[in-house]
Rosetta silent file (secondary structure, phi, psi, omega in degrees, C-alpha in Angstrom):
SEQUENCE: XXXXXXXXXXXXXXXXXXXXXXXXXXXXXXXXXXXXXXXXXXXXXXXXXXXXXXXXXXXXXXXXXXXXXXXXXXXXXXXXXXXXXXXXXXXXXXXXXXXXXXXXXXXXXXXXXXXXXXXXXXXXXXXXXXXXXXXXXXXXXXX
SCORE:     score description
SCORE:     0.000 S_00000001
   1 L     0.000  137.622  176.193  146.010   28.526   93.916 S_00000001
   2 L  -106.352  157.682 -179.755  147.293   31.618   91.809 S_00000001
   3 E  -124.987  135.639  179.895  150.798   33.595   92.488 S_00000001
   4 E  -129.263   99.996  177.672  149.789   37.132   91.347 S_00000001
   5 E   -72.398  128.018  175.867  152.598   40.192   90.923 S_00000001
   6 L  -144.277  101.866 -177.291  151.593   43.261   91.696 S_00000001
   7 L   -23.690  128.396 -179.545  152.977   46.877   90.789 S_00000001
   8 L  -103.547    9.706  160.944  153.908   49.091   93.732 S_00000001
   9 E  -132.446  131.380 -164.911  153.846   52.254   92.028 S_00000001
  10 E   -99.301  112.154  178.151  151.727   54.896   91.022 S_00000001
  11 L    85.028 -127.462  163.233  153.374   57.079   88.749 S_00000001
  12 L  -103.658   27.174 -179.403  156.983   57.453   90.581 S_00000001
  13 E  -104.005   94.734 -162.676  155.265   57.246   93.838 S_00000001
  14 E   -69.081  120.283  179.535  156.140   53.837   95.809 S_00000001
  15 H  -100.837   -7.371 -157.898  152.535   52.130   97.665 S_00000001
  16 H   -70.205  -22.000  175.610  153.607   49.093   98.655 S_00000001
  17 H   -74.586  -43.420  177.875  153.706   50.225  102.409 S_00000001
  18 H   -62.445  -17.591  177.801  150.643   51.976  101.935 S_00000001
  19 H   -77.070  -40.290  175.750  149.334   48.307  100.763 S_00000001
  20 H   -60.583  -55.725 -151.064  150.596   46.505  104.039 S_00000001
  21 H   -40.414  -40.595 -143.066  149.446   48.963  106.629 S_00000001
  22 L  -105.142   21.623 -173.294  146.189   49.055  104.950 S_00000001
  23 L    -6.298   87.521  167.723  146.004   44.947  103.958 S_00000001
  24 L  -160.343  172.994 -172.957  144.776   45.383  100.700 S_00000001
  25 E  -157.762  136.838 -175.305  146.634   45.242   97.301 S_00000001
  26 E  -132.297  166.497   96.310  145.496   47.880   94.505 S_00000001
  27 E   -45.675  119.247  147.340  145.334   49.279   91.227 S_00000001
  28 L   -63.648  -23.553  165.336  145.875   52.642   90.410 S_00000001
  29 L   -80.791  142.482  175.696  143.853   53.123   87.573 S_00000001
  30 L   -83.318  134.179  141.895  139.963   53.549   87.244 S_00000001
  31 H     8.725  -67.209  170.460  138.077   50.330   86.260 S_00000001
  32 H   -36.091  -51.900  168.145  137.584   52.341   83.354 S_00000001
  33 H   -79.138  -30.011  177.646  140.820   53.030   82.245 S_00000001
  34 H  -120.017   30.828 -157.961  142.175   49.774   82.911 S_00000001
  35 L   -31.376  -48.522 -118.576  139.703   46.668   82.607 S_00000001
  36 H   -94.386  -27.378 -162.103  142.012   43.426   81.678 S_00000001
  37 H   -81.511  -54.691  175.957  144.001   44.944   85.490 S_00000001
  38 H   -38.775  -19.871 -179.128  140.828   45.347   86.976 S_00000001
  39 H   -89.862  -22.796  157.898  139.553   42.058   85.668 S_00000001
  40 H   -37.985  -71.311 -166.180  142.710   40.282   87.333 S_00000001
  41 L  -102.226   39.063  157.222  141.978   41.210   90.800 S_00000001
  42 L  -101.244  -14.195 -152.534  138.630   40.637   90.171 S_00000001
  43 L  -100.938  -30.430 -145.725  139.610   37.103   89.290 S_00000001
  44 L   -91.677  141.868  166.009  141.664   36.286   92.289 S_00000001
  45 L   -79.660  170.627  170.640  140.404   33.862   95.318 S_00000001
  46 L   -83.176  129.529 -141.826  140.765   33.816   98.403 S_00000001
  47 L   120.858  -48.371  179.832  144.158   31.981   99.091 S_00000001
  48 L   -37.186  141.008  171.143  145.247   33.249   96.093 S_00000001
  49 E  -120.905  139.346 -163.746  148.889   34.600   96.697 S_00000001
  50 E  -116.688  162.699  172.537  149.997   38.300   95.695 S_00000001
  51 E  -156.404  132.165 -172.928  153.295   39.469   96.114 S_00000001
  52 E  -102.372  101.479  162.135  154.158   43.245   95.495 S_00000001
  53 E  -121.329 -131.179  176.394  156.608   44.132   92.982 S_00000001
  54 E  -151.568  159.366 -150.283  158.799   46.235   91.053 S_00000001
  55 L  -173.287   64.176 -165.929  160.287   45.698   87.989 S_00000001
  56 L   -88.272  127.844  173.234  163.141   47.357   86.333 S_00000001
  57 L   -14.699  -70.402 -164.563  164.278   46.857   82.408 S_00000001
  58 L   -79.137  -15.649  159.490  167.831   46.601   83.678 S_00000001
  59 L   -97.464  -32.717 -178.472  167.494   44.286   86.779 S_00000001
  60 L    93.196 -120.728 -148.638  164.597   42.599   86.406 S_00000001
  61 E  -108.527  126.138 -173.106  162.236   41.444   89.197 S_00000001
  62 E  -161.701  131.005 -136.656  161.966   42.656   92.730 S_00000001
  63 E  -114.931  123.007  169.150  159.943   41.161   95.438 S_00000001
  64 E  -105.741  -58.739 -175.065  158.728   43.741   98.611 S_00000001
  65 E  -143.702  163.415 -171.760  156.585   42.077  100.524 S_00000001
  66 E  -102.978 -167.149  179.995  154.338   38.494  100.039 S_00000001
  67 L  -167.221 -175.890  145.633  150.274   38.239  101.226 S_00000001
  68 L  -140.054  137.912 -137.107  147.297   35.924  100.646 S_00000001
  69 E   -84.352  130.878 -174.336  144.251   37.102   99.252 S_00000001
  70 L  -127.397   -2.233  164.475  141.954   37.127  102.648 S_00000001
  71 L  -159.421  152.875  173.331  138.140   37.719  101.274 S_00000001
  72 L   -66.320   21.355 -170.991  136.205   37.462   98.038 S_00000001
  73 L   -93.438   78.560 -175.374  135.687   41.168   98.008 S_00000001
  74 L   -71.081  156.065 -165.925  136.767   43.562   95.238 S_00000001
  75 E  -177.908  140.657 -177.669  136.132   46.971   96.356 S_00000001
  76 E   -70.530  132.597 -170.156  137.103   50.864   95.832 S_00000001
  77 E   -83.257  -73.859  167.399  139.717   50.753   99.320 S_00000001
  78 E  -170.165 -173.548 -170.638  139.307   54.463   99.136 S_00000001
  79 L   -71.280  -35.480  176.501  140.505   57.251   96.541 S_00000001
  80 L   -67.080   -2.925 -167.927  144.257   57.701   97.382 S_00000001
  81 L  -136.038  -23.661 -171.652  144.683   53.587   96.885 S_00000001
  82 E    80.375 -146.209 -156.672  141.638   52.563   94.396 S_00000001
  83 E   -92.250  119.861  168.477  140.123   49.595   93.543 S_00000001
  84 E  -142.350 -153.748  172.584  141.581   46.428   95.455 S_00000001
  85 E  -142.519  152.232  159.640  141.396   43.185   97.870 S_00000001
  86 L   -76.596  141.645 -175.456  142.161   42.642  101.032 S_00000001
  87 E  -101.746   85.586 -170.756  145.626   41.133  101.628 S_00000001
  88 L   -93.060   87.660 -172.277  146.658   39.195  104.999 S_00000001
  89 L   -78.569  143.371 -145.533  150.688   39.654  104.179 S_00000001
  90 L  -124.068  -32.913  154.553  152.381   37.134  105.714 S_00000001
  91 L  -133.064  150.569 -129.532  155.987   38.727  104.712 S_00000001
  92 E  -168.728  138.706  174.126  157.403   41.930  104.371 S_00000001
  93 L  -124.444  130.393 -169.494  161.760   42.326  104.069 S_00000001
  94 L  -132.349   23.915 -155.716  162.395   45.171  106.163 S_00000001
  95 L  -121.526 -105.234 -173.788  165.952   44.596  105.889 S_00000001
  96 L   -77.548  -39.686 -150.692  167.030   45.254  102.422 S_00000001
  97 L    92.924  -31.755 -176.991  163.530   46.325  100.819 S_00000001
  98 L  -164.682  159.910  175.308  163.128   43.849   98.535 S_00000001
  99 L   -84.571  144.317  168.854  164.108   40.170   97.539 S_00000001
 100 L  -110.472  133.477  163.018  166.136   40.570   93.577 S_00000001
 101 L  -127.539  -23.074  150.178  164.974   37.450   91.644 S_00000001
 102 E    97.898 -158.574 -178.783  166.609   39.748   88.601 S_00000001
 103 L  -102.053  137.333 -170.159  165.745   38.753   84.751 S_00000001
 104 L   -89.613  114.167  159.260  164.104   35.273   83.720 S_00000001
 105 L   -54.748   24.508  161.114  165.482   33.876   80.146 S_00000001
 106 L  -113.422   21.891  158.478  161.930   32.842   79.727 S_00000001
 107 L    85.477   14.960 -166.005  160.652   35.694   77.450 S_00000001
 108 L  -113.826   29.788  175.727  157.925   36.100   80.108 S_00000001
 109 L   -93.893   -5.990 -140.417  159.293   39.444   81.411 S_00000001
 110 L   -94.749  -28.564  178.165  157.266   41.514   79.385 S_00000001
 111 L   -91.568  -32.929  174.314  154.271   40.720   81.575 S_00000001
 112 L   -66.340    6.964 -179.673  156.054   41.236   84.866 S_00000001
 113 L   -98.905  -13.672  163.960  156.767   45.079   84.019 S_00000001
 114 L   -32.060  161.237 -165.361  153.008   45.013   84.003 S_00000001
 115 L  -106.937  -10.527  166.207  150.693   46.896   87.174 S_00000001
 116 L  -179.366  147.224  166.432  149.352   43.072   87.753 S_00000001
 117 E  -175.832  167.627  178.960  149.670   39.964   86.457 S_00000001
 118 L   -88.951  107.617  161.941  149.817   35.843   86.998 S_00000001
 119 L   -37.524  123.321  157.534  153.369   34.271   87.956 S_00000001
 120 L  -131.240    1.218  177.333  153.526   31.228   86.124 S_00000001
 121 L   -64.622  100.844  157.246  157.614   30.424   86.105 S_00000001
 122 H   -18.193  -87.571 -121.424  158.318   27.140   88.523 S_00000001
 123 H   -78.559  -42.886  166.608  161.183   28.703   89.381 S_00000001
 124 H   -29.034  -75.729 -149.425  159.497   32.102   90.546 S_00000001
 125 H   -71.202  -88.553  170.941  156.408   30.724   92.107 S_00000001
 126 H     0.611  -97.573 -169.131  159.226   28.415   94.295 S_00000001
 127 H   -29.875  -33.248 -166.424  161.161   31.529   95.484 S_00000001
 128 H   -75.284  -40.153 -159.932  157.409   33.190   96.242 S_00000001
 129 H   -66.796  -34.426 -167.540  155.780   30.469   98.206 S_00000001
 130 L   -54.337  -16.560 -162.695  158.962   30.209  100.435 S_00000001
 131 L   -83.621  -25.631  171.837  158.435   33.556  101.603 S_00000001
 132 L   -34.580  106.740 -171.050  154.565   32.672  102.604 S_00000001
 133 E  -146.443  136.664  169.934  154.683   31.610  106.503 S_00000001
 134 E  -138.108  156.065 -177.349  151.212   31.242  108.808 S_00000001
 135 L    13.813   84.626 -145.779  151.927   29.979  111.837 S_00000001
 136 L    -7.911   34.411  163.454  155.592   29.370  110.820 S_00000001
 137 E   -98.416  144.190 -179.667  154.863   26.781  108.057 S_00000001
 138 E   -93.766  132.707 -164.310  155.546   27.256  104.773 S_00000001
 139 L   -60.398  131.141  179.721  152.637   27.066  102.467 S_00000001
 140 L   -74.117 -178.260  174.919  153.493   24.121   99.520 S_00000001
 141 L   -98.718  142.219 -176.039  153.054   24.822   95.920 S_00000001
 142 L   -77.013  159.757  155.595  150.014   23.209   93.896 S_00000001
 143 L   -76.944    0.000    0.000  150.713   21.038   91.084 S_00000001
């Protein structure tokens, strides 16, 4: 199982809502413009867990809502959302807007300001899975 972060905005424009209603998680850019993001959520299984976030210089990391990857299907979703997967999100904070997990002292923020990429920080991946709930169990973490 992969933990996958994934930018919620295009431009200054926030999607992450448009990603629940529509359970899918996207990329804004054409294939074209962006292969290594496109090859990313081309990479992801089904299981695979996404979480959609945001990611500012001066706070650091912030978590809107969590999912699991729910078919092997990459696919244009349609033109206002792009290229994605479907997403069965499992949590959503509808409360505050977002979980803060803030800035990591492991030099590994440089990839979370990124439009997708793979969580690989214990302590992250921890905070993500808790939010994960199917039939109110919490999913464990792989070794």
């Amino acid at each position: 199982m992969a933990i996958y972060g994934v930018g919620t905005y295009y431009d200054k424009t926030y999607m992450g809502q448009d990603f629940v209603d529509n359970e899918v998680v996207c990329i804004g850019y054409d294939p074209s413009d962006a292969p290594p993001n496109h090859q990313l959520l081309k990479n992801m299984k089904i299981g695979d867990i996404v979480f959609l976030k945001g990611y500012s210089p001066q706070y650091g990391l912030y978590i809107y809502a969590v999912g699991i990857v729910s078919d092997e299907h990459y696919r244009l979703v349609n033109n206002h959302l792009g290229w994605g997967r479907s997403v069965l999100y499992t949590w959503q904070d509808h409360d505050d807007g977002c979980i803060v997990i803030g800035k990591s002292n492991d030099r590994f923020d440089y990839a979370r300001r990124g439009s997708i990429y793979e969580e690989i920080s214990p302590a992250i991946c921890k905070q993500i899975v808790e939010c994960v709930r199917i039939n109110g169990m919490t999913i464990p973490p792989s070794d």
